[in-house]
C-alpha positions in Angstrom: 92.1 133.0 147.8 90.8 129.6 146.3 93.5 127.1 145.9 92.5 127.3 141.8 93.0 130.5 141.8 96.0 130.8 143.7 97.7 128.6 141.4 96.6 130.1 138.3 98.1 133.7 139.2 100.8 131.7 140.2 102.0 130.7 137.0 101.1 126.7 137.6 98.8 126.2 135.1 100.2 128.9 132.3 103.6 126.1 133.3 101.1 123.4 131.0 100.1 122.1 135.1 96.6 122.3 135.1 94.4 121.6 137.8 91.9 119.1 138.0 88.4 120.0 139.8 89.5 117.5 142.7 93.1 119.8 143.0 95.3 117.3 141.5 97.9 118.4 139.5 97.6 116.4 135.6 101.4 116.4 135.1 104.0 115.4 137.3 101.1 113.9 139.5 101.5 110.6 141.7 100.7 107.5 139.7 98.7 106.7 143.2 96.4 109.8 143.3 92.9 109.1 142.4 90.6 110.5 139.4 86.9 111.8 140.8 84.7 109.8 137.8 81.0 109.8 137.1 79.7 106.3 135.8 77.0 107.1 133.4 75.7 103.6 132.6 76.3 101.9 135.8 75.4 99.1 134.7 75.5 96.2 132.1 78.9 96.9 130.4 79.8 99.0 133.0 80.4 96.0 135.0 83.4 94.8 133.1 84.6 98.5 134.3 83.8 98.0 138.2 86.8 96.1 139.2 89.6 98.6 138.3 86.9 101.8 138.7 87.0 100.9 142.6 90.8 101.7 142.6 90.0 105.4 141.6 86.9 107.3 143.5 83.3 107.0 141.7 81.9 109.7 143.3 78.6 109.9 140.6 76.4 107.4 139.2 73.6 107.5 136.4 71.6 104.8 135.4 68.1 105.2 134.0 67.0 101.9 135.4 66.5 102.6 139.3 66.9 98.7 139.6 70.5 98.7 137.8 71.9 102.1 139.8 70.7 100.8 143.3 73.2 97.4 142.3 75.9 99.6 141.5 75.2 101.9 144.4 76.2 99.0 146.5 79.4 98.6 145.0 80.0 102.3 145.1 78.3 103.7 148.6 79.9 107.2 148.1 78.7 108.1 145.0 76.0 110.6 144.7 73.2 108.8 142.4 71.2 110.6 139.1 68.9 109.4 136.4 69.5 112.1 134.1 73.5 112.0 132.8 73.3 116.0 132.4 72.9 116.3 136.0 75.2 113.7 136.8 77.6 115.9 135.2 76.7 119.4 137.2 78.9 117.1 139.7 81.2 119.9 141.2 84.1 117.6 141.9 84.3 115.6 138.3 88.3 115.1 136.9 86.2 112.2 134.3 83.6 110.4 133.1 83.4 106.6 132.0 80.3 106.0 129.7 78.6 102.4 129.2 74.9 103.8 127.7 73.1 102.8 125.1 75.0 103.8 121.2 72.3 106.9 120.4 73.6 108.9 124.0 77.3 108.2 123.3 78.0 111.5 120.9 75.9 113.8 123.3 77.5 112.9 127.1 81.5 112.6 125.0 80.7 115.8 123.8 79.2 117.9 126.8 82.1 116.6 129.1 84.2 117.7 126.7 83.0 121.2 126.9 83.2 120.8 130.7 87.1 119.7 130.6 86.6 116.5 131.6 88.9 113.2 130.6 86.3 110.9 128.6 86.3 107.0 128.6 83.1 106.0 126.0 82.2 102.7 125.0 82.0 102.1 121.6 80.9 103.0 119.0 82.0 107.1 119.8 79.0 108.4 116.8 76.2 107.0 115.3 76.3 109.1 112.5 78.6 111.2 110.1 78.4 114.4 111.6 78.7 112.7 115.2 82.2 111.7 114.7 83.1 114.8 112.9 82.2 117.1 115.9 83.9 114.9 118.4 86.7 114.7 116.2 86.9 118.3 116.1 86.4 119.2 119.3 88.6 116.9 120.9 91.4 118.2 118.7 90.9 121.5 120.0 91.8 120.3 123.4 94.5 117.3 122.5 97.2 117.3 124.9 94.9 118.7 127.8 92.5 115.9 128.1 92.5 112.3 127.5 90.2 110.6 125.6 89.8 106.7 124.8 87.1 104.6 123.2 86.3 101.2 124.1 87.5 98.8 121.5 89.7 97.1 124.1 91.0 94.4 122.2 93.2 97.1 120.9 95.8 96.5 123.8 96.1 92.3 122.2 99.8 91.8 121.2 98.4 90.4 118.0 97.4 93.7 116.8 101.3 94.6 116.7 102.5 91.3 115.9 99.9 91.7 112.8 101.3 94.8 112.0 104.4 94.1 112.4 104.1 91.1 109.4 102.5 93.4 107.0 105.5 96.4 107.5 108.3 94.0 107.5 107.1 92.4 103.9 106.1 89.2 104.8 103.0 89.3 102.2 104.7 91.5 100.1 103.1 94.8 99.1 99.6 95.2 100.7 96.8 95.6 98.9 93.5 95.4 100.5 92.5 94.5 104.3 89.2 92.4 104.8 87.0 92.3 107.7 83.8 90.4 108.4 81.1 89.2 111.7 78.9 86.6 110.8 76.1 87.6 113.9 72.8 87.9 112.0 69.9 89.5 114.6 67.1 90.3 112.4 64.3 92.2 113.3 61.0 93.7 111.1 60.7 96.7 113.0 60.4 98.7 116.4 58.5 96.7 118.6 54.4 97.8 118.9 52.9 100.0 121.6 52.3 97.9 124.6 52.1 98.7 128.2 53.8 102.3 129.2 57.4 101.4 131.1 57.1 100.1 134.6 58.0 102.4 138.0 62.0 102.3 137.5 62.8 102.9 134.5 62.6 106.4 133.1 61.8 105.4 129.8 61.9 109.4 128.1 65.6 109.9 129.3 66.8 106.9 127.6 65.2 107.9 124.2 67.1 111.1 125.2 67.9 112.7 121.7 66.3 110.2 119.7 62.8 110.3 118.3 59.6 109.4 120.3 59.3 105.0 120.5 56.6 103.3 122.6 58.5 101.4 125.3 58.6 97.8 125.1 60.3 95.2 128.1 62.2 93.5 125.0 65.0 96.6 125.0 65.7 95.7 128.2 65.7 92.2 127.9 69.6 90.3 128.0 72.5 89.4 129.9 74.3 92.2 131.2 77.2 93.2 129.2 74.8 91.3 125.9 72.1 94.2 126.3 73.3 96.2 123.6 71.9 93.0 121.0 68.2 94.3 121.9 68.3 97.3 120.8 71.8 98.6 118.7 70.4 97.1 115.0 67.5 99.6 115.6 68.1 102.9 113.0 67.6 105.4 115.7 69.5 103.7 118.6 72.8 102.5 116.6 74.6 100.8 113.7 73.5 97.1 113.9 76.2 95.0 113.3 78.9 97.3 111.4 79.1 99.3 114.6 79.3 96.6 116.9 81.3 94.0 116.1 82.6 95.8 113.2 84.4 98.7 115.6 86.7 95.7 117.2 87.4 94.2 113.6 87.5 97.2 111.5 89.8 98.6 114.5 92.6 96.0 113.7 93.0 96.7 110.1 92.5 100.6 111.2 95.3 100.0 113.6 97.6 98.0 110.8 97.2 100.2 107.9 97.5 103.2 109.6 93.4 104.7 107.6 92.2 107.9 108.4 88.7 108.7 105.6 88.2 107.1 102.9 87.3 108.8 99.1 84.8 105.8 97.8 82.7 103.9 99.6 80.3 101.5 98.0 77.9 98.9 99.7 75.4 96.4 98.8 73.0 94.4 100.9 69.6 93.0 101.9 66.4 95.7 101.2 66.4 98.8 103.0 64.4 99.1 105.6 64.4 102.5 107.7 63.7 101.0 111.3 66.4 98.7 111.5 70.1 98.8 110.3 70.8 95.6 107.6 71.9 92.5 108.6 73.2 91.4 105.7 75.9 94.0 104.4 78.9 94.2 101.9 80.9 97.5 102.3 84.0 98.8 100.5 86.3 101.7 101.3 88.7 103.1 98.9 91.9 105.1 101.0 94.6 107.0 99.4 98.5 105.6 100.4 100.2 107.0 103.1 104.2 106.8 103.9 104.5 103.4 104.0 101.9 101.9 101.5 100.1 102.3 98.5 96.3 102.9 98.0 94.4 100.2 99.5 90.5 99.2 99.7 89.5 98.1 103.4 86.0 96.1 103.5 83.4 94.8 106.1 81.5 91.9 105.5 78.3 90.9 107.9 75.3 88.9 107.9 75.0 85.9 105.5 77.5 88.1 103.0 81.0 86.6 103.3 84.2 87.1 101.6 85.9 85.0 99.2 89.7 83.4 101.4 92.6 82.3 99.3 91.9 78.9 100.1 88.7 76.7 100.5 89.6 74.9 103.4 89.3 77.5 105.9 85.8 77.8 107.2 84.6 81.0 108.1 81.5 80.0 110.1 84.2 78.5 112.6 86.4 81.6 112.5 82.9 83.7 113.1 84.5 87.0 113.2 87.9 87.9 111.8 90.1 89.8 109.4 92.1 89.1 106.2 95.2 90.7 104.8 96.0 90.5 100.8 99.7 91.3 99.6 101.3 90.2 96.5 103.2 87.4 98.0 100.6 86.3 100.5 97.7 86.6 103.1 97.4 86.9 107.0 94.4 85.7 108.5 94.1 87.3 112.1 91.6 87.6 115.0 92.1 89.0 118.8 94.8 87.1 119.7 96.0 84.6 116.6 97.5 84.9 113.3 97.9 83.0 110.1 100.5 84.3 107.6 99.9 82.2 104.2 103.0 82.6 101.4 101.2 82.6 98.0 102.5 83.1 94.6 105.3 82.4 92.6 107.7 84.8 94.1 106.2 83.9 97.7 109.8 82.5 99.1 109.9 84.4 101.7 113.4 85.2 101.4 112.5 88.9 101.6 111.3 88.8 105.4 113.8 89.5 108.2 111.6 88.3 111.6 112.0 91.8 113.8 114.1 90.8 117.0 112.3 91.6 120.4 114.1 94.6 121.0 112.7 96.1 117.6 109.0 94.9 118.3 106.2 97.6 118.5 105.8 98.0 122.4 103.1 97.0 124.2 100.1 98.9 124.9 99.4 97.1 128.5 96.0 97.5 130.1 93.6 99.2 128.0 92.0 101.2 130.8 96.1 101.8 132.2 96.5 103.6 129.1 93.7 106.1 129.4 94.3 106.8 133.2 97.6 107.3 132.5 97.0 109.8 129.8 93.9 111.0 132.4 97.2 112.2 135.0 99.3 113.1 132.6 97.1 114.2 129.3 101.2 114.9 127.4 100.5 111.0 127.5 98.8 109.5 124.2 96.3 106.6 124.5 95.8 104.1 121.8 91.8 104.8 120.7 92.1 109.0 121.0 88.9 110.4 119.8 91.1 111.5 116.5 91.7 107.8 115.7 88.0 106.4 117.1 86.0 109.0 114.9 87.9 108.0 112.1 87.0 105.1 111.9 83.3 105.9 113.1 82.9 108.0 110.1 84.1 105.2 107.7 81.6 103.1 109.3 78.8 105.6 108.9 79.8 106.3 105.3 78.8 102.8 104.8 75.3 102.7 105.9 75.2 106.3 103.8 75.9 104.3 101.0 74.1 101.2 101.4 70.6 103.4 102.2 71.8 105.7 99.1 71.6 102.7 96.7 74.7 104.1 94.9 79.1 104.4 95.2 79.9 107.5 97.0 83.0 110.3 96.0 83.5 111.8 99.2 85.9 114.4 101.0 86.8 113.9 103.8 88.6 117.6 104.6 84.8 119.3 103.7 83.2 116.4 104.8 80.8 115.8 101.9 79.8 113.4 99.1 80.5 115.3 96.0 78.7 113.1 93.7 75.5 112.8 95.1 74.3 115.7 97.0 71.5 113.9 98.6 73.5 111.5 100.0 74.5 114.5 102.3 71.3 114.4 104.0 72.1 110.9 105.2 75.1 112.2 107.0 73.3 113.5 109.6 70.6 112.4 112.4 67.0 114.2 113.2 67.1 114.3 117.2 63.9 115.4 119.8 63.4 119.0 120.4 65.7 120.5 122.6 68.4 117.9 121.8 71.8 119.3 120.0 75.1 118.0 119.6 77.0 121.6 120.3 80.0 122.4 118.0 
């Protein structure tokens, strides 16, 4: 009798002890026992990923740049190599996968390791379009508690997110009423590059389109710094969200992460002219959310490009701060990015005398290592991490919402249970992507 099987008539995993493909038990496991993971984008990003990866066992890697997966194959000798990320998850011995592609592949590989049981680690953005998010949402919920899932906004694990949050719940800006985030990276682009030369030997040019429509290739998307490569192609429409879902998932994470959003009801957005190649670089987006337990209705925002919000006061410069986020309460603001914080009293009943400082002992706890927290979960899945699929797609949809509205040209109603816009029903044909034959994203 197979092991598996032995220990599923057994009782083990009816116990809530399921077994791994590698035989590991998930809970009540060794903190030393090794996950089996697939790289699929093994390099690039995925770099940043190599140092604590080597303490687990890579025993897959997929790359569609023979150049990239031969460097990674040196650093990990026993891993069985692929082009194509579908066979790199027919792997028989996979407890995980770690993704690092390119945006438009994100939904597809999350979702098909998924359906094979398999812990998921994906860079972010999770979705690059409404309905993305809302089917890995879904189907991650269906299977919450049993695998783990995290998305990699890692600047999630900073102190100063809780430190941040901590401010705002304990009143020192009074009552909050709106949370402000903007990027001031403007990468501008007329269009998809023009036919030239077909790709060189190496790069298998057709399985990185993948499910997105048919491009001529051009060297320029491959063009970059490792870890920077995403900038050559993520602001075109069919490969990702331009700025809004790059910089904006780290930003957009924080006030996420203080005000505790899930969907918002209105979204409204303004920018340069539409263009359908490439995402905007100058946007303006607003996003109305109902109160929760703690606070009232609120409006978050993202600002990019050129468009910038107005501070409380005109001495801060925001092309120093470059990227950052703003709270507004009635007795103040907090200015914040990864790792400071400004709290500024304002108003005439700004005394402060209101705010009790938290001791340590009553401080939100740390998060610790952002990729600690996912292989923690990964061994014990009863375990939450901080940037679930639940919490990720969230804010993915919000993000998506705004491009809806900025390409629809008008201020959305939407509901976020049926997942619609109710005011403009053709709006709804925005929430969705057009993908190759024989490409679907599988309920």
């Amino acid at each position: 009798m197979k092991r598996r099987s032995f220990l599923s008539q057994s009782g083990l995993v009816t116990a809530g002890l399921a077994i791994l493909p590698s035989g590991l038990l998930r809970a009540g496991q060794s903190a030393n026992d090794k996950l089996n993971i697939a790289l699929i984008g093994a390099w690039g990003r995925a770099t940043a990923h190599h140092g604590w990866l080597k303490e687990q066992s890579v025993v897959a890697l997929c790359d569609v740049n023979e150049a990239n997966l031969k460097l990674a194959a040196a650093v990990f000798p026993k891993a069985k190599t692929f082009f194509d990320w579908r066979q790199a998850l027919d792997h028989p011995d996979l407890d995980a996968v770690v993704i690092c592609t390119a945006d438009h592949h994100h939904a597809f590989i999350s979702n098909e390791a998924l359906h094979r049981n398999l812990h998921v680690y994906c860079e972010k953005p999770l979705a690059i379009s409404v309905d993305q998010a809302r089917v890995l949402r879904s189907h991650w919920l269906t299977k919450k508690g049993k695998l783990a899932t995290q998305v990699g906004t890692q600047m999630h694990a900073q102190e100063n997110y809780a430190r941040v949050k901590e401010l705002i719940l304990d009143g020192a800006i009074g009552e909050l009423q709106s949370a402000i985030a903007w990027g001031n990276r403007q990468l501008r682009r007329t269009g998809y590059e023009p036919a030239g030369e077909p790709a060189p030997p190496g790069i298998h040019w057709d399985l990185w389109l993948g499910p997105s429509p048919e491009h001529p290739y051009s060297p320029k998307y491959f063009s970059g710094d490792p870890g920077a490569n995403c900038l050559q192609w993520n602001m075109y429409a069919d490969w990702g969200s331009g700025q809004i879902g790059d910089m904006g998932s780290h930003f957009m994470d924080l006030l996420y992460s203080v005000t505790d959003a899930t969907l918002p009801t209105k979204i409204s957005a303004k920018g340069e002219a539409p263009n359908p190649e490439v995402q905007p670089v100058d946007l303006e987006t607003h996003f109305d959310h109902p109160a929760n337990d703690w606070r009232g209705p609120i409006r978050i925002s993202w600002y990019q490009g050129a468009l910038k919000p107005r501070l409380p006061l005109d001495f801060i410069d925001l092309e120093i701060l470059g990227h950052g986020a703003l709270f507004k309460g009635t007795q103040g603001f907090i200015i914040a990015d990864y790792s400071k914080r400004i709290l500024i009293p304002m108003g005439k009943d700004a005394d402060m005398s209101a705010y009790k400082p938290r001791t340590k002992e009553r401080q939100l706890p740390a998060i610790g290592a952002f990729h600690e927290n996912w292989l923690a979960a990964c061994k014990d899945p009863s375990k939450s991490t901080c940037c679930d699929f639940e919490y990720h797609a969230n804010l993915c949809e919000q993000q998506q919402l705004g491009l809806v509205a900025y390409r629809a040209g008008k201020d959305l109603k939407y509901d976020g249970k049926a997942g619609t816009v109710t005011n403009a029903p053709e709006a709804n044909e925005l929430l969705k992507r057009k993908y190759r034959d024989g490409w679907e994203l599988k309920a």
